[in-house]
C-alpha positions, 0 to 999 in steps of 0.5 A: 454037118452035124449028124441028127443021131449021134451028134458028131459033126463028121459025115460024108456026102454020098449023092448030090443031086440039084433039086428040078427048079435048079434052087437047091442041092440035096445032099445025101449023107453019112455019119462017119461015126454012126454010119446012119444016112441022112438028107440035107440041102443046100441053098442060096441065102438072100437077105430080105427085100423090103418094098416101100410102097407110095404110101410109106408102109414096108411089106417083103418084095414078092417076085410073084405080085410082079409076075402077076402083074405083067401077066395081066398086062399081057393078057391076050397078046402075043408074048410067049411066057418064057418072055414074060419068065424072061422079064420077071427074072430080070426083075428080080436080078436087078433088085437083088443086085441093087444091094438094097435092103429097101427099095421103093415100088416106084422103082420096080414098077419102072423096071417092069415098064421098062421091060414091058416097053420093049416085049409089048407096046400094048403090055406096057400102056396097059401095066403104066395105065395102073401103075400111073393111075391114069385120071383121064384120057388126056394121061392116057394119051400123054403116055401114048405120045411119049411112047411115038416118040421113042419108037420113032427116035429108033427105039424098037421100031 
């Protein structure tokens, strides 16, 4: 690491703490030829995500619209936010790990659906009732039939 005073490339790492989110380590150095002290920190590079909307536009992947969204979904129901926390770090990890550089938002939404499904039934017809843009009531209830099903083919009934 090159020192900001002196410029030669030689220092010697004296602290090392991890930030409190856990996302960084801060640095504390020393020059080996100046002696003076300063702060670096290090963190994990990620190549960008870019989402493709359903209308074709492109615009950087927002793990924080995702949480928003499950958030509403969840509102005045039973799910503690480190369930919520939970699902939007999966989320997260499995766009990430798609390796993708591009992904579409039909395929985040069903991701979240897919977690909603299993943490809160009302939660995930209420995410897919705008995620799906339900017309009528005979959507509604379509959703509402497919999700029996499942429950009673043992899926967390």
């Amino acid at each position: 690491m090159k020192c900001i005073y002196c410029g030669c490339k030689e220092s010697r790492v004296i602290d090392s703490r991890t930030s409190d989110e856990g996302d960084s380590i801060r640095r504390r150095r020393e020059c080996i030829n100046c002696g003076k002290r300063f702060t670096t920190y290090e963190t994990i590079e990620t190549t960008p995500v870019l989402v493709i909307k359903t209308n074709g536009t492109r615009q950087a992947f927002d793990i924080n619209k995702i949480k928003s969204g499950i958030i509403k979904a969840c509102e005045k129901r039973p799910v503690p936010m480190y369930k919520i926390d939970q699902l939007v770090d999966d989320v997260k990890k499995q766009v990430y790990n798609s390796m993708e550089q591009e992904i579409s938002s039909k395929k985040i939404g069903e991701m979240v659906m897919e977690g909603l499904m299993k943490l809160d039934e009302v939660a995930y017809v209420r995410f897919a009732s705008v995620y799906r843009s339900f017309k009528d009531i005979s959507t509604f209830l379509q959703e509402i039939e497919k999700l029996a099903k499942i429950n009673n083919k043992g899926g967390n009934g």
